[in-house]
C-alpha positions as CSV (number, residue, x, y, z in Angstrom):
1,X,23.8,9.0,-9.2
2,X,24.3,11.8,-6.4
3,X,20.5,12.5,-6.7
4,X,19.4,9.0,-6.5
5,X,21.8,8.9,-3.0
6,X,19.5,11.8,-1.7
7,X,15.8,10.4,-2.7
8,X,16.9,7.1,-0.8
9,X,17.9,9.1,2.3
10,X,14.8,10.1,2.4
11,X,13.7,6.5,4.4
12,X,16.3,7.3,6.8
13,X,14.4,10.5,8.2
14,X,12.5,10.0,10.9
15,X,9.7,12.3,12.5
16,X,6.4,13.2,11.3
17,X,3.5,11.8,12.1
18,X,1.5,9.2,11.2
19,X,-0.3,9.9,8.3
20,X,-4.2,8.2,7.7
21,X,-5.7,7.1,5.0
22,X,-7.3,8.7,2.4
23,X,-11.3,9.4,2.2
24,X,-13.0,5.8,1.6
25,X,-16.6,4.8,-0.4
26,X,-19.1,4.2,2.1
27,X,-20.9,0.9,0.6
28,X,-24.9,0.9,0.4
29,X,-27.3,3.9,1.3
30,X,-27.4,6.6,3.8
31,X,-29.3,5.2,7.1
32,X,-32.3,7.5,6.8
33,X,-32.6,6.2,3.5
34,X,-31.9,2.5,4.1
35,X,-34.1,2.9,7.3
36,X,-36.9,3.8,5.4
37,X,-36.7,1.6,2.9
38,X,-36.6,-1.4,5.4
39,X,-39.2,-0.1,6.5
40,X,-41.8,0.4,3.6
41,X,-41.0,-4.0,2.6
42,X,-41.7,-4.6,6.0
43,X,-45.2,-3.1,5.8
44,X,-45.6,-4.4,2.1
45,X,-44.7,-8.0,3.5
46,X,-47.8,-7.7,6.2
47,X,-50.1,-6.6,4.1
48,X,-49.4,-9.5,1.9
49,X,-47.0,-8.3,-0.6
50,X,-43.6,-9.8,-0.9
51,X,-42.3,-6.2,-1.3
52,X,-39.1,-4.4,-2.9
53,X,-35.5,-6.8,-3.0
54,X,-33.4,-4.5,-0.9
55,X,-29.4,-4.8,-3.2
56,X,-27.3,-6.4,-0.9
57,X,-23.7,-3.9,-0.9
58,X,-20.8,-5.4,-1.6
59,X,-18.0,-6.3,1.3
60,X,-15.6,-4.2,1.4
61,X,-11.8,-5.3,1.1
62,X,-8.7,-3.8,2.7
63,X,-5.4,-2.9,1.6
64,X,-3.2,-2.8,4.0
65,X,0.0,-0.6,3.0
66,X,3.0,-1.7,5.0
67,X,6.0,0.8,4.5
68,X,8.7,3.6,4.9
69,X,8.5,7.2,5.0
70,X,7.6,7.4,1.3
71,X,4.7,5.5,2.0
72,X,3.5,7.4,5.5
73,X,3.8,10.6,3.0
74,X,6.5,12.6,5.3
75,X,6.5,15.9,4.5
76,X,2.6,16.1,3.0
77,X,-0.3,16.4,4.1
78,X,-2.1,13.2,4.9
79,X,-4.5,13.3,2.2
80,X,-1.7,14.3,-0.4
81,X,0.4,10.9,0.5
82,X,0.6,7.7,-2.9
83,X,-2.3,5.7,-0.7
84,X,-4.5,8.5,0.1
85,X,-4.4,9.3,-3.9
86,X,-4.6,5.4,-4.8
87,X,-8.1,5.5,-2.3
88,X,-9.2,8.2,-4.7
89,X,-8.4,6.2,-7.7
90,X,-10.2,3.2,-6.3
91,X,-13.2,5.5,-5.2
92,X,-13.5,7.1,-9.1
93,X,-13.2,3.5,-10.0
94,X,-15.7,2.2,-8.1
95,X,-14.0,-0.6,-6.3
96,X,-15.4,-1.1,-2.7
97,X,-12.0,-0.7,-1.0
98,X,-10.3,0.6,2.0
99,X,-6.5,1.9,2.1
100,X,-4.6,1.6,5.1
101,X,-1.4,3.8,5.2
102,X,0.6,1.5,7.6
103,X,3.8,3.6,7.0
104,X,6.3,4.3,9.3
105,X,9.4,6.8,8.7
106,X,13.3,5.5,8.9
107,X,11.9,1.5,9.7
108,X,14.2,-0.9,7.9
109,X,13.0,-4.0,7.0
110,X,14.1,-6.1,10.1
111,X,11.8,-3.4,11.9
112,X,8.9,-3.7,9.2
113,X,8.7,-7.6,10.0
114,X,8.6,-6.7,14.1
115,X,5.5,-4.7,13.2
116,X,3.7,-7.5,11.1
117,X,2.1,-9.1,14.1
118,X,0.2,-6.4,15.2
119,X,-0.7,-4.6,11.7
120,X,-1.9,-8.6,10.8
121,X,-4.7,-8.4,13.6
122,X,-7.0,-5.9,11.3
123,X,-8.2,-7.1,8.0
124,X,-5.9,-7.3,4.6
125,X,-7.1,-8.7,1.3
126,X,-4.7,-6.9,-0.4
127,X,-0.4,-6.3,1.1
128,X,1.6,-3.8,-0.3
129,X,5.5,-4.3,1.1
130,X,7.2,-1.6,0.4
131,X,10.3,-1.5,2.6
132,X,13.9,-2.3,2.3
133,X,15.4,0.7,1.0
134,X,16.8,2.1,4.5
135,X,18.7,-1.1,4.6
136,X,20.5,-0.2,1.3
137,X,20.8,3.0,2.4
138,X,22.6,1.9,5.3
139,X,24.6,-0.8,3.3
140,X,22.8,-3.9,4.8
141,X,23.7,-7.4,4.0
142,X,21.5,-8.3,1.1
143,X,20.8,-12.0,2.4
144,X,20.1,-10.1,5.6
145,X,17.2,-7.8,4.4
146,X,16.3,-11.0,1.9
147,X,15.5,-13.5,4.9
148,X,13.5,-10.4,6.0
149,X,11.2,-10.3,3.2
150,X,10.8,-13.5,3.2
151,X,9.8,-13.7,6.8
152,X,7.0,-11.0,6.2
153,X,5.9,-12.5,3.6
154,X,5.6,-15.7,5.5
155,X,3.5,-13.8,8.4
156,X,1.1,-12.3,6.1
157,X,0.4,-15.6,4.5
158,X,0.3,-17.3,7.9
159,X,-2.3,-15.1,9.2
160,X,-4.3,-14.2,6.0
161,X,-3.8,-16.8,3.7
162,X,-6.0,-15.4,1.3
163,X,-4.6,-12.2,0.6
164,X,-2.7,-11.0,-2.4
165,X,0.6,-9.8,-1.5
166,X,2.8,-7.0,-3.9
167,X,6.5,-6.5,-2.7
168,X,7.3,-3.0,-4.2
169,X,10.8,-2.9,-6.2
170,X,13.3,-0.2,-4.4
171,X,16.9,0.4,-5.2
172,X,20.3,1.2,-3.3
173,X,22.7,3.8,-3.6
174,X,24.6,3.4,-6.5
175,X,27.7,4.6,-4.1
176,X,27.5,1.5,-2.8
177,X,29.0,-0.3,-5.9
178,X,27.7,-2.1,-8.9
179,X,27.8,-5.2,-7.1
180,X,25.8,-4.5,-4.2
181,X,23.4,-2.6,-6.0
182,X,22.8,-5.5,-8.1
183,X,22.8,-7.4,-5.4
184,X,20.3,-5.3,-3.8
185,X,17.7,-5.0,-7.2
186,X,17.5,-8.4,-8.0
187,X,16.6,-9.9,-4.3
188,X,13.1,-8.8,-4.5
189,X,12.7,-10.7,-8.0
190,X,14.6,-13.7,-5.9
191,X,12.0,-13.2,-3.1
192,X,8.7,-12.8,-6.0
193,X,9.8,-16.1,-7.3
194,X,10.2,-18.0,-4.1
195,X,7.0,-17.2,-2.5
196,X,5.2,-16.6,-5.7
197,X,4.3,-12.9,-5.4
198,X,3.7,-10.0,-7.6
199,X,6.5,-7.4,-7.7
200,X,5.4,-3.7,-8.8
201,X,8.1,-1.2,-10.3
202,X,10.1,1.0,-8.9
203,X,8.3,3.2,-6.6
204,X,10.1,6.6,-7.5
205,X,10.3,5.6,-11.5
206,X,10.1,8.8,-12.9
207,X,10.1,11.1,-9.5
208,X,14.0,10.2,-8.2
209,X,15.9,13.0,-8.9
210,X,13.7,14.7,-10.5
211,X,14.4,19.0,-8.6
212,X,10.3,20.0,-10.0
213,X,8.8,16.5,-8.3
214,X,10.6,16.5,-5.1
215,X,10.8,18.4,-1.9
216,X,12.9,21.0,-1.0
217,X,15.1,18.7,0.9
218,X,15.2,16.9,-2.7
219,X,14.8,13.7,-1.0
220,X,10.8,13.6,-0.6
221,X,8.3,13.6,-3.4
222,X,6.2,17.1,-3.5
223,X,2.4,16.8,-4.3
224,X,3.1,16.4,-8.0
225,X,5.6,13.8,-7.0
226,X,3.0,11.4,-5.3
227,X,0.6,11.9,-8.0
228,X,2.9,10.6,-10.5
229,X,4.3,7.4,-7.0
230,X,0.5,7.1,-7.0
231,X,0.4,6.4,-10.9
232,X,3.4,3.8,-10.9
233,X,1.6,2.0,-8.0
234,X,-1.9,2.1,-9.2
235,X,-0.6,0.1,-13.1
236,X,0.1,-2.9,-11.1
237,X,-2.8,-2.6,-8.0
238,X,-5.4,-1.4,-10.5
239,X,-6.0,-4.5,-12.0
240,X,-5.6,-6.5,-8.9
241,X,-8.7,-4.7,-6.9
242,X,-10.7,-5.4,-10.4
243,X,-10.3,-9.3,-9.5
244,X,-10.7,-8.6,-6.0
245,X,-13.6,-6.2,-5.5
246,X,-15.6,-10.1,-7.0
247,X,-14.3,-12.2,-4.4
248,X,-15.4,-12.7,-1.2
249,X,-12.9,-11.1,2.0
250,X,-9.6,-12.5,2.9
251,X,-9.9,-14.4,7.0
């Protein structure tokens, strides 16, 4: 119980910077090569000959990662953060995405819905929510930090109503009381069911409390930590890019 305390005082730590995302897949050919390629129907087509069909890349889609510290990767290095490592994923996979590390370190979740405006003006096909464990940290009301997610989810499917949106399970501290932390667990079932999104597990199943996967502050996950945050995100956002990477861009 006393470790689980520590990993979720993690999201109250503020500092670091912001972390980017990880290394994207560059759809189509180089421009030389595309250049000349262009180039060679062109004359083909003049002389008579319909010419070479050119493939036409893919779009690319965007998943937008809206979070806490956990998700900026505080403590890492950039490219060692869960989305930097979930952009690899989808890059071995072949899926013609771009991950967007929109976390921010200590937010709560009333500050997470300030931000949605202005992260809402770039593209998002895909949300990932993953915020609401500084206000269990901090012993928030529950129907407080509920009406929050509601209200981001509301925002995002305002301004992008065709995006698929994932709210990411966290938990309290159990010193808060069995009640609360019930409390707490089931509201972002609550929240799945009324606004009919997806809910992924916990995001430090298998990492929280764990001395060999964290930090030294025991709070953060170490490399080996977000490898294994990357994993538990990528069983339920895996399969979502698969449907997605066929359909056209979300507004």
């Amino acid at each position: 119980m006393r470790s689980l305390v520590l990993v979720l005082a993690l999201c109250a730590c503020g500092g670091g910077g912001s972390p980017k995302a990880g290394d994207s897949v560059r759809a189509g050919t180089g421009n030389g090569e595309r250049g000349t390629e262009t180039a060679a129907a062109s004359a083909k087509q003049q002389a008579g000959s319909p010419g070479p069909q050119l493939p036409v890349p893919p779009s690319r889609k965007t998943v937008l990662m809206v979070g806490t510290s956990l998700t900026a990767g505080l403590g890492l290095d950039p490219e060692e953060a869960y989305p930097a490592l979930l952009q690899r994923k989808a890059d071995s996979a072949g899926y013609h995405v771009e991950i967007v590390n929109a976390g921010l370190s200590g937010e709560t979740s009333a500050g997470a819905l300030r931000r949605m405006d202005w992260l809402l003006r770039g593209p998002a096909d895909v949300v990932v929510i993953e915020t609401g464990a500084n206000d269990g940290l901090r012993g928030l009301d529950v129907d407080s930090t509920r009406s929050n997610l509601r209200a981001i989810v509301a925002k995002v499917k305002a301004a992008r109503p065709g995006a698929r949106i994932l709210l990411a399970q966290m938990e309290a501290p159990p010193n808060l009381g069995a009640k609360y932390t019930t409390a707490f667990r089931g509201m972002y079932q609550d929240v799945a069911k009324e606004t009919g999104v997806g809910v992924k597990p916990f995001l430090l199943r298998d990492v929280a409390g764990v001395t060999g996967l964290n930090q030294q502050d025991g709070m953060h996950p170490n490399e080996r930590g977000a490898q294994i945050v990357a994993h538990n995100v990528w069983e339920t956002l895996g399969p979502l890019l698969q449907q997605l990477d066929a359909t056209p861009t979300a507004g």
